[in-house]
N, C-alpha and C positions, 0 to 999 in steps of 0.2 A: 509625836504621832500626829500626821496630817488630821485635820477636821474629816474627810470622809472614812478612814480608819477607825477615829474615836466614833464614829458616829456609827460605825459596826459592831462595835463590842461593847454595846449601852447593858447588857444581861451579863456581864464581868467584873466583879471588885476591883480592888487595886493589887489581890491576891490572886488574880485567876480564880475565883470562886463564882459560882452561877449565882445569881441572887433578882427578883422582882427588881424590877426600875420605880425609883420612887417619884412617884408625881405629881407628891404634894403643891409642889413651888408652881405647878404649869395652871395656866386656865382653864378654866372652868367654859368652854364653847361648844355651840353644836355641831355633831360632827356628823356625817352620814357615808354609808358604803354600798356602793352593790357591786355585789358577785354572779357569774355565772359561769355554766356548766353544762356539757350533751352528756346524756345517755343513747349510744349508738345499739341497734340490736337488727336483728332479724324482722323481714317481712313479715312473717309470722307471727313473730312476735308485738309487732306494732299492731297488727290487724285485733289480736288479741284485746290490746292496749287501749283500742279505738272501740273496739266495740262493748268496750264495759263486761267481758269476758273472763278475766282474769280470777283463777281459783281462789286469789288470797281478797278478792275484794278489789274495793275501791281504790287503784293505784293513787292516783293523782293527789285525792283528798289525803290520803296517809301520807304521799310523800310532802306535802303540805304543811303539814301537822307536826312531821319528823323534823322539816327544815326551822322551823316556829323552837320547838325544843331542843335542838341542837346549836341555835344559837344564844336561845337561853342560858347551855351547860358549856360552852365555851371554856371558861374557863377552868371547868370541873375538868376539860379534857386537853388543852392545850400547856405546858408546862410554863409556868411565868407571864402567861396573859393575867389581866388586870379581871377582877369580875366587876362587869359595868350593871346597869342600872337601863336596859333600854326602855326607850319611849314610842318605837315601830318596829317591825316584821312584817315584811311582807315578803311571799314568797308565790314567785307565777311560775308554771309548769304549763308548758305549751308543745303541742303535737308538730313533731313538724316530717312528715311526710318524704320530704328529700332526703334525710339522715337515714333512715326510716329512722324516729327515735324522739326526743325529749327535751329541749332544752328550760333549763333550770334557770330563773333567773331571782335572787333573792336582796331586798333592801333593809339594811339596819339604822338607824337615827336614835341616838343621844344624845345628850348635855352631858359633857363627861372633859376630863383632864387628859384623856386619852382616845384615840382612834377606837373605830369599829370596824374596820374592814376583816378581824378575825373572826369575828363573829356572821359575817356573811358569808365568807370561806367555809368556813363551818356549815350554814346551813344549808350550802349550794351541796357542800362533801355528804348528809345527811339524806339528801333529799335521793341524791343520787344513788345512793346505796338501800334508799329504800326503795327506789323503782327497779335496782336490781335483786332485790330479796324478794319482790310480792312476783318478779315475771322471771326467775332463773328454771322454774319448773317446763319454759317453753322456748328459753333460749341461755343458755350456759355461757354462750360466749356474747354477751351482753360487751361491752365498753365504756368506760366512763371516760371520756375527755374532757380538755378543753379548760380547765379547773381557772378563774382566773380572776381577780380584781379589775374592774370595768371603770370604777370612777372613785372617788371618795371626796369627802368636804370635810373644811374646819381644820383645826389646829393648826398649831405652827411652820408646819410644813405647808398650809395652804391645801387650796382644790388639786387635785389629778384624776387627769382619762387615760385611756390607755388610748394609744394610737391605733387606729386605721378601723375605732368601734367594737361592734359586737362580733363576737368569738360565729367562725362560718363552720 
């Protein structure tokens, strides 16, 4: 089996059985990710969004708070992700007017044996679903795009960005 093949089926025994990656043997480095995300919606709906309008409250702040705890439970919800130990969250949600809509943008940082870029997937996919739950009462057909790993550090795989930058 070529090194890129074996290097796919790292969640595989030698049985075909799913099983955690054990990554005892690996270093111990710091590792950081960001993710980002649009939520696309209606004029309408934005204007709602901007003017602090919104029946469910405070959008921004909740989806805030959601992206914070969704990357916390990571592992609680991704099947064979590692539960890490972070050491930062941050999560920026910013108006942007041309979409009309929302982009999401979220940072993770540990000291860990393993990567965090799921855990900003995660908190980008949390955030984003909760800016469609506080504003579906004034636009149903809301959209969430763009879902996507933007950069990450550390471990043995080294730095990566995504080409051509931040998600348009």
């Amino acid at each position: 089996m070529s090194q890129s093949s074996s290097h796919l089926m790292t969640h595989l025994d030698a049985q075909g059985r799913l099983h955690m990656v054990d990554v005892s043997d690996k270093n111990v480095t710091s590792r950081t990710a960001i993710a980002e995300g649009i939520v696309r919606m209606s004029q309408t709906a934005f204007e709602v969004l901007r003017g602090g309008r919104a029946g469910k409250g405070a959008v921004l702040a909740a989806a805030e708070m959601a992206a914070i705890g969704g990357c916390k439970r990571t592992a609680e919800l991704i099947p064979l992700c590692h539960p890490l130990s972070l050491t930062k969250v941050q999560a920026v949600l910013t108006l942007d007017a041309r979409l009309p809509g929302v982009r999401v943008q979220v940072t993770t940082k540990s000291c860990a044996q393993t990567g965090v870029e799921m855990e900003a997937l995660t908190g980008v996919s949390v955030a984003c679903l909760t800016v469609y739950d506080m504003l579906k009462a004034v636009d149903k057909g809301m959209t969430i795009e763009g879902l996507g790993l933007c950069e990450k550090t550390g471990g043995k795989s080294g730095d990566w960005r995504r080409a051509g930058g931040a998600l348009s």
